[in-house]
C-alpha positions as a Markdown table, in Angstrom:
| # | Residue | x | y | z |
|---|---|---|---|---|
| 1 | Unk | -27.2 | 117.8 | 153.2 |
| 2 | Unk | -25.8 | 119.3 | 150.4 |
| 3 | Unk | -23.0 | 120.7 | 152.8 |
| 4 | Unk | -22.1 | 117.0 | 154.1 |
| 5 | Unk | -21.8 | 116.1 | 150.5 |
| 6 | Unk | -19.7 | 119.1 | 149.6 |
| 7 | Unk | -17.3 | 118.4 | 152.3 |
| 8 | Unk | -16.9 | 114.8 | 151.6 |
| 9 | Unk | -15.9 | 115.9 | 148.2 |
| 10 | Unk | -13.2 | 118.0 | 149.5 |
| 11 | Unk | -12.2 | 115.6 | 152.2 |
| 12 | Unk | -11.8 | 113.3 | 148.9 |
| 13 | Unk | -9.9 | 115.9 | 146.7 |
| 14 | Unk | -7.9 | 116.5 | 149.9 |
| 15 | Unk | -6.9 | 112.9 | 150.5 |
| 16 | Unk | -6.7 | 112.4 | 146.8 |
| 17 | Unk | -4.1 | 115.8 | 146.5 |
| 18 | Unk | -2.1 | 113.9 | 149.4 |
| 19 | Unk | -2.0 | 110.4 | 148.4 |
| 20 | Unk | -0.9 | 111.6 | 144.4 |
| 21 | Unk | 1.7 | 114.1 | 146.4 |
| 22 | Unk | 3.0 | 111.5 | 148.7 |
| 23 | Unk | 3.3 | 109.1 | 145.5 |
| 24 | Unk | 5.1 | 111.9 | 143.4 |
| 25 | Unk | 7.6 | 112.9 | 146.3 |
| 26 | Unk | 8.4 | 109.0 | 146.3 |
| 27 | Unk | 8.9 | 108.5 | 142.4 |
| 28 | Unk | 11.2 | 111.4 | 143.1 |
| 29 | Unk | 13.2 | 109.2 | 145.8 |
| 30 | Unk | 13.3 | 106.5 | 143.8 |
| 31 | Unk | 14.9 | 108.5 | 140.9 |
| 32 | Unk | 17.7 | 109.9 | 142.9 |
| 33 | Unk | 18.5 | 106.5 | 144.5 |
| 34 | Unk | 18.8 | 105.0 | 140.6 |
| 35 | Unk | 21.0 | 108.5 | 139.8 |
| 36 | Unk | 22.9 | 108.3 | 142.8 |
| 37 | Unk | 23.8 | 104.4 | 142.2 |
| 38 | Unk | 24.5 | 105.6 | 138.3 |
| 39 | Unk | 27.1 | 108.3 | 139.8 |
| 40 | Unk | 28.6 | 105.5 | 142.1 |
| 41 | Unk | 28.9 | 102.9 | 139.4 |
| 42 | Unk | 30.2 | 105.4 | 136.9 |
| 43 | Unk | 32.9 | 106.6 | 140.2 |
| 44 | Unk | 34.1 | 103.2 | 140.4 |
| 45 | Unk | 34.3 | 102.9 | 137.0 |
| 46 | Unk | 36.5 | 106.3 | 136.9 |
| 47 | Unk | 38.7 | 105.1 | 139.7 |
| 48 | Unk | 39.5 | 102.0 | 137.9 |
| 49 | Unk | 40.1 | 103.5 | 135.1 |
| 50 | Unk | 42.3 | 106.3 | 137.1 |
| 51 | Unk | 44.4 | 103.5 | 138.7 |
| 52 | Unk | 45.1 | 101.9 | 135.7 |
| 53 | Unk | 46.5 | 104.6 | 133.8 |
| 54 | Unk | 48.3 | 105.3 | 137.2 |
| 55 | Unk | 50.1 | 101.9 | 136.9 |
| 56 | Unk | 50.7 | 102.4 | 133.1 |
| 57 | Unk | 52.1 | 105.5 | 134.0 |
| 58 | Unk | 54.5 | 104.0 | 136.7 |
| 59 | Unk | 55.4 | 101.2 | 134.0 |
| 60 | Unk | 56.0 | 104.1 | 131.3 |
| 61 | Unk | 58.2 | 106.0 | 134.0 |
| 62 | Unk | 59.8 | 102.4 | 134.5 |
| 63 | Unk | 60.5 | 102.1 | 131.6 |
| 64 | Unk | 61.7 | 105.7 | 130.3 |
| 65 | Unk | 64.6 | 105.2 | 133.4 |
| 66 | Unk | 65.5 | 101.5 | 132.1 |
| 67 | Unk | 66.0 | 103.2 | 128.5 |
| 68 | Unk | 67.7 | 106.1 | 130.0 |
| 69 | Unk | 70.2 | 103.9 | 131.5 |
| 70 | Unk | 70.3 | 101.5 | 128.2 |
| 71 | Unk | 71.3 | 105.0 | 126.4 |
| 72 | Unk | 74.1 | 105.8 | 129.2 |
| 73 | Unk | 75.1 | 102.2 | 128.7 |
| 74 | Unk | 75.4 | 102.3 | 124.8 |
| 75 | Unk | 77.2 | 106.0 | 124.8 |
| 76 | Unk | 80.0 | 104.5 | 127.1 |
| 77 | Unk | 80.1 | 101.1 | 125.2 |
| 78 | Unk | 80.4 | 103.5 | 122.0 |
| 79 | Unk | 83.1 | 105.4 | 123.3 |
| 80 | Unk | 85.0 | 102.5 | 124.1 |
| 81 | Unk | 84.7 | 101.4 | 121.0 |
| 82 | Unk | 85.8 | 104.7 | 119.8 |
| 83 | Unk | 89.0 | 104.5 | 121.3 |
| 84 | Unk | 89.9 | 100.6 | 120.4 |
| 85 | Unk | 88.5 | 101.4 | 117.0 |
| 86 | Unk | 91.5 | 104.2 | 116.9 |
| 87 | Unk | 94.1 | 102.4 | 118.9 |
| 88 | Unk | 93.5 | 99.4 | 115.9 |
| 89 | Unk | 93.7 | 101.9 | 113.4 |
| 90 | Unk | 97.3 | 103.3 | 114.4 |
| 91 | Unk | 98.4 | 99.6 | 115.0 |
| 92 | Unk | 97.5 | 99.0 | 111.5 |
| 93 | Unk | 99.1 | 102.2 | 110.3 |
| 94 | Unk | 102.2 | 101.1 | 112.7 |
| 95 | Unk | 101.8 | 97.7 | 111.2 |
| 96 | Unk | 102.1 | 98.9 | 107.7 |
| 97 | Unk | 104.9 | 101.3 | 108.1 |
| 98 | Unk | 107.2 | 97.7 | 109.8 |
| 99 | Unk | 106.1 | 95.8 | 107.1 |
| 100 | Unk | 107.6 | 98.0 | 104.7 |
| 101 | Unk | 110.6 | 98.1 | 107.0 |
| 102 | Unk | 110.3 | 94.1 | 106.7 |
| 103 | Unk | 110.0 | 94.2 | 102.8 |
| 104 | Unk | 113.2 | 96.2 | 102.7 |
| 105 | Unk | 115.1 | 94.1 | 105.1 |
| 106 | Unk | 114.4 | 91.2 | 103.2 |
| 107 | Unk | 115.4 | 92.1 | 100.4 |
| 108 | Unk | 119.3 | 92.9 | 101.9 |
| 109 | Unk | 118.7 | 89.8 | 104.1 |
| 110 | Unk | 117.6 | 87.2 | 101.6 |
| 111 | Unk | 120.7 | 87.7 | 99.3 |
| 112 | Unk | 122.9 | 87.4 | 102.5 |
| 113 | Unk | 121.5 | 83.5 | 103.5 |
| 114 | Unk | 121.5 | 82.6 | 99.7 |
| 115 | Unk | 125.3 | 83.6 | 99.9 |
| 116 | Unk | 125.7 | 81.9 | 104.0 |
| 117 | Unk | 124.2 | 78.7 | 102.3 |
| 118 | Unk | 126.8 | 78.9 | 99.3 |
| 119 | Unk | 129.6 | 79.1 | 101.4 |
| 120 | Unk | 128.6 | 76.5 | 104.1 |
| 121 | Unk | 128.3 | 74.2 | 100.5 |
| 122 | Unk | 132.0 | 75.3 | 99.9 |
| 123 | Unk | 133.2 | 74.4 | 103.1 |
| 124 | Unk | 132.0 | 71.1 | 103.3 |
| 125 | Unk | 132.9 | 69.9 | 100.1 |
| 126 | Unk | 136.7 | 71.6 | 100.9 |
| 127 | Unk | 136.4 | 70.7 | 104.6 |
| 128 | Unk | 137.7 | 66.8 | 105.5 |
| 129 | Unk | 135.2 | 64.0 | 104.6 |
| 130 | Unk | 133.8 | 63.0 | 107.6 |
| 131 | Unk | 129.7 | 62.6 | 107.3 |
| 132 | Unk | 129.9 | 63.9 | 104.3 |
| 133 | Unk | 126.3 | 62.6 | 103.2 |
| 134 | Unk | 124.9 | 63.9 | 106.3 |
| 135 | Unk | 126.3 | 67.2 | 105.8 |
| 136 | Unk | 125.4 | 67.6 | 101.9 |
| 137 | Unk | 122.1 | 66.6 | 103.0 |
| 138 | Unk | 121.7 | 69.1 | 105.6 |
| 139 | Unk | 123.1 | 71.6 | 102.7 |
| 140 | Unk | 120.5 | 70.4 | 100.2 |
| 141 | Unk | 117.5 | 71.1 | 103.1 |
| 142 | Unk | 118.5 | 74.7 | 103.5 |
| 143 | Unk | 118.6 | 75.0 | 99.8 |
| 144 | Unk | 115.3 | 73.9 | 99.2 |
| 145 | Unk | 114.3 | 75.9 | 102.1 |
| 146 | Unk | 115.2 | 79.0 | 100.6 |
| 147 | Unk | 112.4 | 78.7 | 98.1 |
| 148 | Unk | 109.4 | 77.5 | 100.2 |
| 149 | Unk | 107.1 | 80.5 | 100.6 |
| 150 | Unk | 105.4 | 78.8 | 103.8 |
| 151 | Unk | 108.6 | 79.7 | 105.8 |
| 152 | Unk | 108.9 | 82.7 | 107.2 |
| 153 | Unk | 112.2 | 84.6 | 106.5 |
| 154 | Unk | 113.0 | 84.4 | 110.1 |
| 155 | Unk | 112.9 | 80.6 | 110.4 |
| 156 | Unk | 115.0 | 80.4 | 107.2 |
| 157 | Unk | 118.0 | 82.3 | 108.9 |
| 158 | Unk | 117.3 | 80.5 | 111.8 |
| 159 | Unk | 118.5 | 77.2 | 110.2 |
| 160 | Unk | 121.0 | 78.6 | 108.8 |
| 161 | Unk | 122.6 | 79.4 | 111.9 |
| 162 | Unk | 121.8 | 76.0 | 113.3 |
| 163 | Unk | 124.0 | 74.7 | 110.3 |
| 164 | Unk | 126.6 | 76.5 | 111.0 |
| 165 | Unk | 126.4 | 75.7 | 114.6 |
| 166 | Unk | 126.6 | 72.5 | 113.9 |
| 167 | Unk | 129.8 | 72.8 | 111.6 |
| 168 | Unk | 131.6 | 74.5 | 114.5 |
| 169 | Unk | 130.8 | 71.9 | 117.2 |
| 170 | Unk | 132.4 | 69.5 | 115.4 |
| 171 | Unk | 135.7 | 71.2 | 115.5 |
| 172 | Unk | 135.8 | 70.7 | 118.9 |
| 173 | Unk | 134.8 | 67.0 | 119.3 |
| 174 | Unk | 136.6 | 63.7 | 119.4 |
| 175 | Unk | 134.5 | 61.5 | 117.6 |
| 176 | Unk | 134.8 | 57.3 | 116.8 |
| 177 | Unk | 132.6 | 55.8 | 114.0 |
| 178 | Unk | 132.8 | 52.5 | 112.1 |
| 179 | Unk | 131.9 | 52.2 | 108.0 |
| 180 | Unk | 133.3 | 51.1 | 104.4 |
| 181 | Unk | 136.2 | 52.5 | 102.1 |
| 182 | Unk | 137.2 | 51.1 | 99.2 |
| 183 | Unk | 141.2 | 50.9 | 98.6 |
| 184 | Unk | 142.6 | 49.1 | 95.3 |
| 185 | Unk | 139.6 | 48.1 | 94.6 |
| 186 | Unk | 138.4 | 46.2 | 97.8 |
| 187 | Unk | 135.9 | 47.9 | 100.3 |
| 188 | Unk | 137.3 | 47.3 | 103.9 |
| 189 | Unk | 135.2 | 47.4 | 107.4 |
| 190 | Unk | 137.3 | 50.3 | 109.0 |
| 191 | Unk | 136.9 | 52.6 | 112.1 |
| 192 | Unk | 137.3 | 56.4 | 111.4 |
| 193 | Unk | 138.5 | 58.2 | 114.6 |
| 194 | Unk | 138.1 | 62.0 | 113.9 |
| 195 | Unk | 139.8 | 64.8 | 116.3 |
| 196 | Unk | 138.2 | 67.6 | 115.7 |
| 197 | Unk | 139.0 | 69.0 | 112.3 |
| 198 | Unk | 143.0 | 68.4 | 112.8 |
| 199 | Unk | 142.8 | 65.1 | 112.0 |
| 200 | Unk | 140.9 | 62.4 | 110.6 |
| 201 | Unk | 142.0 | 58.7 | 110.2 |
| 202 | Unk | 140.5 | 55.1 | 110.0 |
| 203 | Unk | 141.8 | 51.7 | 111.1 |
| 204 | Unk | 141.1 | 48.5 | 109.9 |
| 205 | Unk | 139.5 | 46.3 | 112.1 |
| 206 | Unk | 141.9 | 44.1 | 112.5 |
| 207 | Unk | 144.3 | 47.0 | 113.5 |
| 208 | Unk | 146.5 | 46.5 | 111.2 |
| 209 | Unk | 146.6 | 49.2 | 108.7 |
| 210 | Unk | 145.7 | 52.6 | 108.3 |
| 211 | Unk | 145.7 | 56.0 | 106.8 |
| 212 | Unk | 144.9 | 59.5 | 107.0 |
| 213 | Unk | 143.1 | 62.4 | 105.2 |
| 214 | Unk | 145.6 | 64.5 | 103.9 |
| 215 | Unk | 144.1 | 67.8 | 103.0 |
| 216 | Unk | 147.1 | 69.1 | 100.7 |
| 217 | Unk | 146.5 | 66.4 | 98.3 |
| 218 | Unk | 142.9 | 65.9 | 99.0 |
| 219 | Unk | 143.4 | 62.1 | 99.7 |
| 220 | Unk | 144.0 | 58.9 | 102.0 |
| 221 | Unk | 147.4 | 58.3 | 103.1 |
| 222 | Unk | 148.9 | 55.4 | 104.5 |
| 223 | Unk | 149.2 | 56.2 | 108.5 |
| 224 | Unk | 152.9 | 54.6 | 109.5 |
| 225 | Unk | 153.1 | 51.6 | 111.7 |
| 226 | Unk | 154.3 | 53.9 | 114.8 |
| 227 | Unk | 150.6 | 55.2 | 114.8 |
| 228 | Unk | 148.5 | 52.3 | 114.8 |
| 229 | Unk | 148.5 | 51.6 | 118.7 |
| 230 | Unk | 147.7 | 55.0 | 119.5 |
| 231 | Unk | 145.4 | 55.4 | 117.1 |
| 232 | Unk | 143.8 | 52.3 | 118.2 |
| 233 | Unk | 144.0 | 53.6 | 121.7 |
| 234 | Unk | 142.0 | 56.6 | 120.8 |
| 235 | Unk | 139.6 | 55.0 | 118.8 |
| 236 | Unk | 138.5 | 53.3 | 122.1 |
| 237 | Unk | 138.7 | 55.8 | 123.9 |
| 238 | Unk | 136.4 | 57.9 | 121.8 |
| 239 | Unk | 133.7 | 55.0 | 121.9 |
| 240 | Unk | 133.9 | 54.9 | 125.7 |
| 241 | Unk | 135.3 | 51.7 | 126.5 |
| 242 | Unk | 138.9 | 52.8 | 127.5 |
| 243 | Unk | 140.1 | 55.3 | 129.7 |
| 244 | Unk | 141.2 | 58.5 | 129.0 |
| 245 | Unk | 144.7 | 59.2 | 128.2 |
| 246 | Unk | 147.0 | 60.7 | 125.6 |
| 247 | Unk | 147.7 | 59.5 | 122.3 |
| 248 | Unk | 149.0 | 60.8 | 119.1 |
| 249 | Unk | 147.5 | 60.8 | 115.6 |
| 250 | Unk | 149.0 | 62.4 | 112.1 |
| 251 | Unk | 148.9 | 66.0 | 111.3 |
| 252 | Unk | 149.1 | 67.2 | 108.6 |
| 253 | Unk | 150.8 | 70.1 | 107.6 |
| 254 | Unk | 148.9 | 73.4 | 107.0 |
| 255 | Unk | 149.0 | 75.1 | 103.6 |
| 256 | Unk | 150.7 | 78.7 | 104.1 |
| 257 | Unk | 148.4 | 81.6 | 103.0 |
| 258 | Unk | 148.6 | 82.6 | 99.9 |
């Protein structure tokens, strides 16, 4: 009897030993499932964190090229500059050097027109009378002219040479005109026929008297009857409403040198 009981107890113990082993050896399962799901999770996590930084670092790389480049770009853009900043420099040293070549130039050149206007003034006032207002005028522009700082010297000589232009195209023109003189006191409607600078003479209208500039006494003179038809002639022929043909006008003697 008391062997029956003994065994039971050990049959007990036995199954007791086997159920608390079989319940340990599971804890132990289910603790390296949970550590084993840990390490996973905290894998995953690594990898993202791995791939991340692996795209930061392709944006870095990216990036270091794109400044790379922006360097290369700026070092060539600064070079350029380099070289226009140099090329302006020595066309502002250049620059400097004409306009001291200018400054003395002007001052031979400005003297010069100031004289070229004097004697243009002389010539009219000695020269026949012919648009003589006109001419004064034009004298009185390049005077002014001369002291308007806004003109460059250039343009100044420039319209000085158009003056005198001017003065020598009318040497070689035949020119008609009608206007006023006063004679004895009464202004007469005349026509003025000019031919070139040899000679200049008016009509009345009425075509029946006339005169000439004589230069030697610096006056009119009376143009003789054998002139007037010619003279008329001309006159027409200088406004366009006759043909062309020869005629004869007064001319008067030339001074000998002196």
């Amino acid at each position: 009897m008391k062997k029956q009981v003994l065994f039971k107890k050990t049959a007990v113990a036995i199954l007791a030993s086997a159920v608390m082993g079989s319940t340990m050896a599971a804890g132990e399962f289910d603790s390296s499932m949970k550590t084993e799901k840990t390490i996973d999770k905290k894998a995953a996590s690594t990898q993202v964190t791995v791939n991340r930084l692996a795209e930061q670092t392709t944006d870095l790389a990216l990036d270091y090229r794109n400044t790379l480049q922006q360097v290369d770009s700026l070092r060539i853009y600064n070079t350029q500059l380099e070289r226009q900043i140099a090329n302006q420099e020595k066309q502002i040293s250049e620059s400097s050097k004409e306009m001291e070549t200018i400054d003395e130039t002007e001052k031979g050149v400005l003297p010069l027109m100031d004289e070229m206007i004097k004697t243009l003034d002389e010539f009219v006032q000695l020269d026949i009378p012919f648009n003589l207002e006109q001419r004064q005028e034009r004298v009185a522009k390049l005077e002014a002219l001369m002291d308007d700082a806004n003109v460059t010297v250039s343009e100044k000589y420039r319209k000085i040479l158009e003056a005198y232009q001017i003065e020598m195209q009318y040497g070689n023109a035949v020119s008609a005109s009608t206007g006023n003189i006063e004679k004895d006191g009464e202004e007469l409607s005349v026509n003025f026929l000019r031919v070139g600078r040899l000679s200049y003479v008016y009509l009345t209208v009425d075509g029946k008297h006339g005169a000439y500039w004589d230069k030697t006494s610096d006056k009119w003179v009376d143009l003789p009857d054998s002139y007037l038809d010619s003279v008329d002639s001309a006159i027409n022929m200088a406004k366009g409403v006759a043909t062309q043909e020869l005629f004869k006008v007064p001319v008067p003697a030339t001074e000998a040198a002196q």
